[in-house]
C-alpha positions as CSV (number, residue, x, y, z in Angstrom):
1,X,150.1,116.3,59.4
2,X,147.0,114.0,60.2
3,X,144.8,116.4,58.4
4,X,146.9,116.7,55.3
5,X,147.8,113.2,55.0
6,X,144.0,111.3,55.6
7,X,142.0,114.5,54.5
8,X,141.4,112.9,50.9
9,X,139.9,109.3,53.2
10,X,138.0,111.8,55.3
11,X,136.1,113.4,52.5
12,X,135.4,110.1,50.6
13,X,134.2,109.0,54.0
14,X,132.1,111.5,54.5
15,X,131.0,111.8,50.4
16,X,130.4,107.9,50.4
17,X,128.2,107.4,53.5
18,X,126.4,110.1,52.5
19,X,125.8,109.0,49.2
20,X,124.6,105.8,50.4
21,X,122.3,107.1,52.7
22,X,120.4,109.8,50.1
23,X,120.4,106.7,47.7
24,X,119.6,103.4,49.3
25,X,119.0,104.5,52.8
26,X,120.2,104.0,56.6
27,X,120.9,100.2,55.5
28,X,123.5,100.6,53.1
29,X,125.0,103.5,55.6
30,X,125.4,100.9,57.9
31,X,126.7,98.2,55.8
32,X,129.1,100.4,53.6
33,X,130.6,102.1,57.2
34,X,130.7,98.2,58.1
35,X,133.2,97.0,55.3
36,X,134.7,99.6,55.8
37,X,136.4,98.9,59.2
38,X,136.5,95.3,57.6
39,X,139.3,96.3,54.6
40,X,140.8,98.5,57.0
41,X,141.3,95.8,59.9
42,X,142.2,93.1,57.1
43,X,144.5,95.4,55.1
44,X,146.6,96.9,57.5
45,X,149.4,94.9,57.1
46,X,149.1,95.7,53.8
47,X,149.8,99.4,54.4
48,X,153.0,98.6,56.8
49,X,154.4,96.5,54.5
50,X,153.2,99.0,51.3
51,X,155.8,101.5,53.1
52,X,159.0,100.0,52.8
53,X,158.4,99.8,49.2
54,X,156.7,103.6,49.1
55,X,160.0,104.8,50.6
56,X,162.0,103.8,48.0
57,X,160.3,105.7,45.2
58,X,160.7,109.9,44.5
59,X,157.5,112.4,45.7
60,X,156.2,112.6,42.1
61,X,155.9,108.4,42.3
62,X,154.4,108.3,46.2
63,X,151.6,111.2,44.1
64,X,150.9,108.6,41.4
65,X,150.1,105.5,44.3
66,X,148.1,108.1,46.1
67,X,146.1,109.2,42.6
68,X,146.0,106.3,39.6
69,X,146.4,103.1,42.4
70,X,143.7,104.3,44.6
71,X,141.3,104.4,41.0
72,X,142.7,101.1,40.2
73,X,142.6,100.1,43.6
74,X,138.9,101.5,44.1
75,X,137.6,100.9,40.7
76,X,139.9,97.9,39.4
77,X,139.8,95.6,42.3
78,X,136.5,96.3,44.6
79,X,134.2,97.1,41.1
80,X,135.2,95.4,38.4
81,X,137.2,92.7,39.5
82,X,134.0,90.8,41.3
83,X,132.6,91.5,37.7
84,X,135.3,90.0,35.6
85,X,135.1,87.0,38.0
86,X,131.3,86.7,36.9
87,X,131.8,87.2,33.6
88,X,134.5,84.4,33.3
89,X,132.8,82.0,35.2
90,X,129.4,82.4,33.6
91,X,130.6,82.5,30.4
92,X,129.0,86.0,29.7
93,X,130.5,89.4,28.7
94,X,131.1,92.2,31.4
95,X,127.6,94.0,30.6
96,X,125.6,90.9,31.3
97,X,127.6,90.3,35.1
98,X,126.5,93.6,35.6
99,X,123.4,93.1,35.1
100,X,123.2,90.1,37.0
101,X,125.0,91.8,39.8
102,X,122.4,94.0,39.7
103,X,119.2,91.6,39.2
104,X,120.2,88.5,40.4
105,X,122.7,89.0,43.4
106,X,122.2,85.7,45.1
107,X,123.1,83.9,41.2
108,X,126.1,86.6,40.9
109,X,127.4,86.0,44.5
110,X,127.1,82.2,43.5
111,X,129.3,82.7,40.9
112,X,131.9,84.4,42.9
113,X,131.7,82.1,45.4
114,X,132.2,78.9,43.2
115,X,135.9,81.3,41.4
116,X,136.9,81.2,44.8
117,X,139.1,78.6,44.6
118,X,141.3,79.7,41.7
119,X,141.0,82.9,43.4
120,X,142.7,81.9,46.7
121,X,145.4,79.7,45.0
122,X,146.5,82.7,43.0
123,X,146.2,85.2,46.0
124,X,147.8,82.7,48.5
125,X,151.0,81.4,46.7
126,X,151.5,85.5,45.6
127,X,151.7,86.3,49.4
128,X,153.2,83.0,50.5
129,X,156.0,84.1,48.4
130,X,156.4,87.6,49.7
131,X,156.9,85.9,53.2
132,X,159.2,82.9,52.3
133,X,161.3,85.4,50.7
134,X,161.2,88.0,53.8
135,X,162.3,85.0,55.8
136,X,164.7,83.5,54.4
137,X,167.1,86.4,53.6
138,X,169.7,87.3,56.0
139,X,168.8,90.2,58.4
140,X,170.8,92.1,61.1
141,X,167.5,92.9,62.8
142,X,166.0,90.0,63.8
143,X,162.5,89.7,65.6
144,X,162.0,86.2,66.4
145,X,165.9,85.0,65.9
146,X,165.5,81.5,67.3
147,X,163.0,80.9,64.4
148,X,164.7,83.8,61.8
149,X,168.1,82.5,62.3
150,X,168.1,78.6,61.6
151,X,165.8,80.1,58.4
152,X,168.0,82.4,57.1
153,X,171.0,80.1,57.3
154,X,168.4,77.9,55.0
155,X,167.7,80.5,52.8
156,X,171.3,79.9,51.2
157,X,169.5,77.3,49.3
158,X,169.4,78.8,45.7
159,X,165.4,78.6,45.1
160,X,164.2,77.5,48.2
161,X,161.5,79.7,48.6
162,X,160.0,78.9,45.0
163,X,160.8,75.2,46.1
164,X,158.7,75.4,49.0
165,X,155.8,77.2,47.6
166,X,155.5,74.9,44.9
167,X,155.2,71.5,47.8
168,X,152.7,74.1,49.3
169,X,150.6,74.6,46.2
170,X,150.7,70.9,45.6
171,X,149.7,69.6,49.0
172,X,146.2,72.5,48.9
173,X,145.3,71.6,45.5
174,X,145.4,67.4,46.5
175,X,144.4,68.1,49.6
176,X,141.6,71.2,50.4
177,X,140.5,71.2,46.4
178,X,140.1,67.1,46.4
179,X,138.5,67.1,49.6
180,X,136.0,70.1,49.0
181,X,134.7,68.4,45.9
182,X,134.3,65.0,47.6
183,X,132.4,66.7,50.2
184,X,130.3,68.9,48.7
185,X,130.2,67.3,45.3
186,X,131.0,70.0,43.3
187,X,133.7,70.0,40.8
188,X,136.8,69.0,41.8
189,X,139.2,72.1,41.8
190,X,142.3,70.6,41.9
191,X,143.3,72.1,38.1
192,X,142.4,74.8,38.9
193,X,143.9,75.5,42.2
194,X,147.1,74.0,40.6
195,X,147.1,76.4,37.3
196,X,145.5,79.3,39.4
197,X,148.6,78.9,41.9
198,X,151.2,78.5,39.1
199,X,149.9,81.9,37.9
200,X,150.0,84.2,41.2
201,X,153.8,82.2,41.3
202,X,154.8,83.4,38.1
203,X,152.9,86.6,38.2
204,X,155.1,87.4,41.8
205,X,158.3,86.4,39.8
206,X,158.3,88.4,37.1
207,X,156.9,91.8,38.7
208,X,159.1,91.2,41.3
209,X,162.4,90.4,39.4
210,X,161.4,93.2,37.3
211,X,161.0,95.5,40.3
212,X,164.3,94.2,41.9
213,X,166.3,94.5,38.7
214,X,165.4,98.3,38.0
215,X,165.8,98.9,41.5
216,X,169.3,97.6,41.5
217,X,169.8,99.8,37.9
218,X,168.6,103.0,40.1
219,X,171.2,102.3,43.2
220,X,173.6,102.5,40.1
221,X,172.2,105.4,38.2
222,X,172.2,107.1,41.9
223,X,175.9,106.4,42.6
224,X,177.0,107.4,39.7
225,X,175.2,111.0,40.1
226,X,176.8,111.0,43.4
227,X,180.3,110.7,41.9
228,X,178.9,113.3,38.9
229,X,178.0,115.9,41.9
230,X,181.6,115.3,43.7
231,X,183.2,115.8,41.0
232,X,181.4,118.7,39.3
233,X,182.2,120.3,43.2
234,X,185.3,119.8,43.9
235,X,186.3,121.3,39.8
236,X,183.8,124.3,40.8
237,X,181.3,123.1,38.0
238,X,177.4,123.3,38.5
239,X,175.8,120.3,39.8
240,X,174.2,117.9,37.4
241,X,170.4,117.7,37.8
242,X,169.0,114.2,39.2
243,X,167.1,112.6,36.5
244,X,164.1,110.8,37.5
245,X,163.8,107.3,37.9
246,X,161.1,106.1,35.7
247,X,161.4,102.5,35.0
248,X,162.6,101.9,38.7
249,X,159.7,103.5,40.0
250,X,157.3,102.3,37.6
251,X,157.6,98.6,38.2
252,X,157.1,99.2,41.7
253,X,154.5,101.0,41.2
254,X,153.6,98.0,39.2
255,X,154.7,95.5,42.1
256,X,152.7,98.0,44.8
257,X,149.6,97.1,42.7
258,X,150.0,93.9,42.2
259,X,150.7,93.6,45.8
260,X,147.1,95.5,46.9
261,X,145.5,93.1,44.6
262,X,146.4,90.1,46.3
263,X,146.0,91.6,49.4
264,X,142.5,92.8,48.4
265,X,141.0,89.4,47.6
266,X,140.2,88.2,51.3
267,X,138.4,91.3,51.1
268,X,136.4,91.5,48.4
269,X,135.2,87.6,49.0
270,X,134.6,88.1,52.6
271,X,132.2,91.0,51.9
272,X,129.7,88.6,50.5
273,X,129.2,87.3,54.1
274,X,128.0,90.5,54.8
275,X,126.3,91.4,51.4
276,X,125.7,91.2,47.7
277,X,124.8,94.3,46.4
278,X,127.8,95.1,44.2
279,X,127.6,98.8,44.3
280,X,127.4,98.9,48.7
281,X,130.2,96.3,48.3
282,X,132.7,98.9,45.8
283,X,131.8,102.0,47.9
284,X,132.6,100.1,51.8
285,X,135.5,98.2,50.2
286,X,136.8,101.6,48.2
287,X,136.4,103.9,51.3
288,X,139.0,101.4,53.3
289,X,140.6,101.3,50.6
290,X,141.8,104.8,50.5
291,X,142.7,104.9,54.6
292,X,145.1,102.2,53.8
293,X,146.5,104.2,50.9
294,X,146.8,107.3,53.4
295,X,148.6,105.0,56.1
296,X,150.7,104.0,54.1
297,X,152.0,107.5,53.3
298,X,151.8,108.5,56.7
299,X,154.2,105.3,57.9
300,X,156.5,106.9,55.2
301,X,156.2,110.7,55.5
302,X,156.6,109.8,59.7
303,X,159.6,107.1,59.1
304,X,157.7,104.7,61.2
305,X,159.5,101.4,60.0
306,X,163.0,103.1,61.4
307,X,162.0,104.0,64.8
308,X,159.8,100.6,65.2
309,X,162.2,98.4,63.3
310,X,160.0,95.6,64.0
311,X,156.7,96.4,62.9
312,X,157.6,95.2,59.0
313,X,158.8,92.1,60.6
314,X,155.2,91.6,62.3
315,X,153.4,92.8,58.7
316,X,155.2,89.4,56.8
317,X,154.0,87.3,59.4
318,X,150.7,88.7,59.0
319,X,151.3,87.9,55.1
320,X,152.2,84.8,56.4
321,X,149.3,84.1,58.1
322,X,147.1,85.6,55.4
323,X,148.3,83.4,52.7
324,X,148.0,80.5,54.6
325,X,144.4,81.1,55.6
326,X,143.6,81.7,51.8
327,X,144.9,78.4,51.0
328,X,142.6,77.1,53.7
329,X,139.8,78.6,52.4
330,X,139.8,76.2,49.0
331,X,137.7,73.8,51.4
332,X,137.1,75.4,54.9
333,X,135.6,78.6,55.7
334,X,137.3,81.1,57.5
335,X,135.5,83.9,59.2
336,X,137.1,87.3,58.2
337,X,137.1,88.8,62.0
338,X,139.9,86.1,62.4
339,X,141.7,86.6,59.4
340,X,141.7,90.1,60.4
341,X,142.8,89.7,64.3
342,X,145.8,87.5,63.6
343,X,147.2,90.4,61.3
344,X,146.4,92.7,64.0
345,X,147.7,91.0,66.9
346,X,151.0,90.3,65.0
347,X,151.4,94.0,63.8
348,X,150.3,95.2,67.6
349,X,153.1,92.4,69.1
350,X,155.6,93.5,66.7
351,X,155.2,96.9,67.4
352,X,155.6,96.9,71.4
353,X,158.6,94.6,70.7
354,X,159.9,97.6,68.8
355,X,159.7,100.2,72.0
356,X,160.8,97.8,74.1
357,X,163.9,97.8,72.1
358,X,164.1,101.4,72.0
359,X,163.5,102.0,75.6
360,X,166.2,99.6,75.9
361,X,168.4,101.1,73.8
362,X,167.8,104.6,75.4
363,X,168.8,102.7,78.7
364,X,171.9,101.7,77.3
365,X,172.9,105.1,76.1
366,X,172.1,106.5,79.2
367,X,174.3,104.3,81.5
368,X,177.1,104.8,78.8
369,X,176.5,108.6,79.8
370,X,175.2,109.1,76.3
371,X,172.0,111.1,75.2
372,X,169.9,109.9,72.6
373,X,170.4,112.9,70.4
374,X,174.0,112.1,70.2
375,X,173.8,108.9,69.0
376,X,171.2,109.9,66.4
377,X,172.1,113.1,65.3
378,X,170.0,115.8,65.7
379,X,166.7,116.3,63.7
């Protein structure tokens, strides 16, 4: 199962450190295997909460994540995203960034650096959404209930969670963008962070309305085949064949991507801190890339979000915390071994809060004079 789930990461592991050895030497080994562990330690709350999407969609759909979003993953985000950046900011078409990424990297890091603004409000209020909705819903299972409780009686409120992102947005850009340009005399950002934010708002609003609208066409579509195959049954008829759903799974396909994009930007900007050659950047950033594609499956293929009902609990407050530190990062620095501990530790903490509800629940049975397997069904 390990083997035929991470065995496509393996070989790119093995392919990409090796390729960066023969052509650059034992120096971009070391710092491609280094961000590597970085994308993986800052994206695996990324992965958990990847899965409860990933389960919804058919084998054929779960192929297409695995294949065309780990090139546009790979490719689209670590590559040429840093490169669109450049070439926005500089004013210069995607050949010339290149070039400077590849003849001036201290001038194309620069450039990065000074988009990082726009790029954090966008990022940030995309996330911050993610979690405001996850929190405020109504849930039966409940991590933290003392907090989850009061909030879900709030999230009532029609709009709420757009309400509060927006006083969110508002308070960085006069806040962190004001601030960083009084005290470092740069531009001030505070446009920008404002339209940038407004952007990642609207872009999470309409992927993911269009995600949840087709989803909720696809529970239809799905109970009607389910009275179609009764039926056809019970008159002795063959049973209908189950048509695919293509729209349903496309947009969240669509939101999945969307999703690893925001995801990806702590990423890609905290690489600079360890270098700027574009090329070691793609290939460390790609190759984590592509374990966090293979977790997810794995979390999906193993049903590890139903036995440890709590781990996609810890991943939004790892979202959470994520956007909240990307918002920060308008005006203060953040190092990235923080930003990836936090989601760690909350993942880790969710995740022993989940077998200590099982072992509690198997303790339960027990005195009932009940076996697990009886409760479950068997497997």
């Amino acid at each position: 199962m390990i083997l035929r789930t991470f065995g496509w990461s393996f070989a790119v592991t093995a392919l990409g450190l090796a390729f960066a050895a023969w052509q650059w030497g034992w120096e971009a080994f070391g710092i491609v295997l280094l961000l590597s562990i970085l994308e993986i330690s800052l994206s695996f709350d990324n992965a958990v909460v990847n899965a409860g999407i990933l389960k919804k969609m058919n084998a054929f759909w779960q192929r297409i994540f695995l294949t065309i979003g780990v090139l546009i993953a790979v490719f689209g985000m670590r590559l040429v995203f840093p490169v669109v950046i450049v070439a926005i900011s500089a004013k210069v078409g995607p050949i010339e960034a290149v070039e400077l990424a590849i003849d001036q990297p201290e001038r194309y890091e620069d450039l990065v650096t000074d988009a990082h603004p726009a790029i954090a409000a966008f990022g940030g209020m995309f996330l911050l959404m993610i979690f405001l909705d996850f929190i405020f819903e109504h849930r039966d299972i409940q991590w933290l209930g003392r907090l989850e409780r009061p909030l879900a009686r709030l999230g009532t409120i029609d709009m709420l969670s757009v309400c509060v992102a927006l006083i969110v947005l508002l308070v960085s850009a006069t806040t962190f963008a004001t601030h960083a340009h009084v005290s470092t005399g740069h531009a001030d950002k505070s446009a920008t962070v404002l339209l940038s934010g407004v952007a990642g708002l609207i872009t999470y609003l309409v992927v993911g309305g269009l995600s949840g609208y087709f989803e909720d066409k696809l529970e239809e579509e799905e109970e009607h085949e389910h009275e179609a195959e009764e039926k056809a049954r019970a008159e002795g008829k063959p049973v209908p064949a189950v048509a695919l759903a293509g729209k349903a799974a496309f947009f969240l396909f669509l939101y999945l991507e969307v999703l690893d994009a925001s995801f990806s930007f702590d990423g890609v900007i905290g690489a600079f801190a360890i270098t700027n050659h574009v090329f070691w950047m793609a290939l460390g950033l790609g190759v984590g890339a592509m374990y966090v594609r293979s977790l997810t499956i794995y979390l999906v293929r193993q049903g590890t979000l139903d036995d440890y009902v709590y781990l996609e609990h810890g991943a939004h407050y790892a979202i959470g915390a994520l956007a909240t530190i990307l918002l920060i990062t308008i005006q203060h620095q953040i190092s990235e071994i923080v930003t990836g501990l936090i989601g760690v530790f909350l993942i880790a903490a969710s995740f022993l809060s989940s077998v200590r509800r099982n072992k509690a629940l198997e303790a339960s049975e027990a005195s009932e004079g009940r076996g697990p397997a009886q409760d479950r069904g068997a497997f």
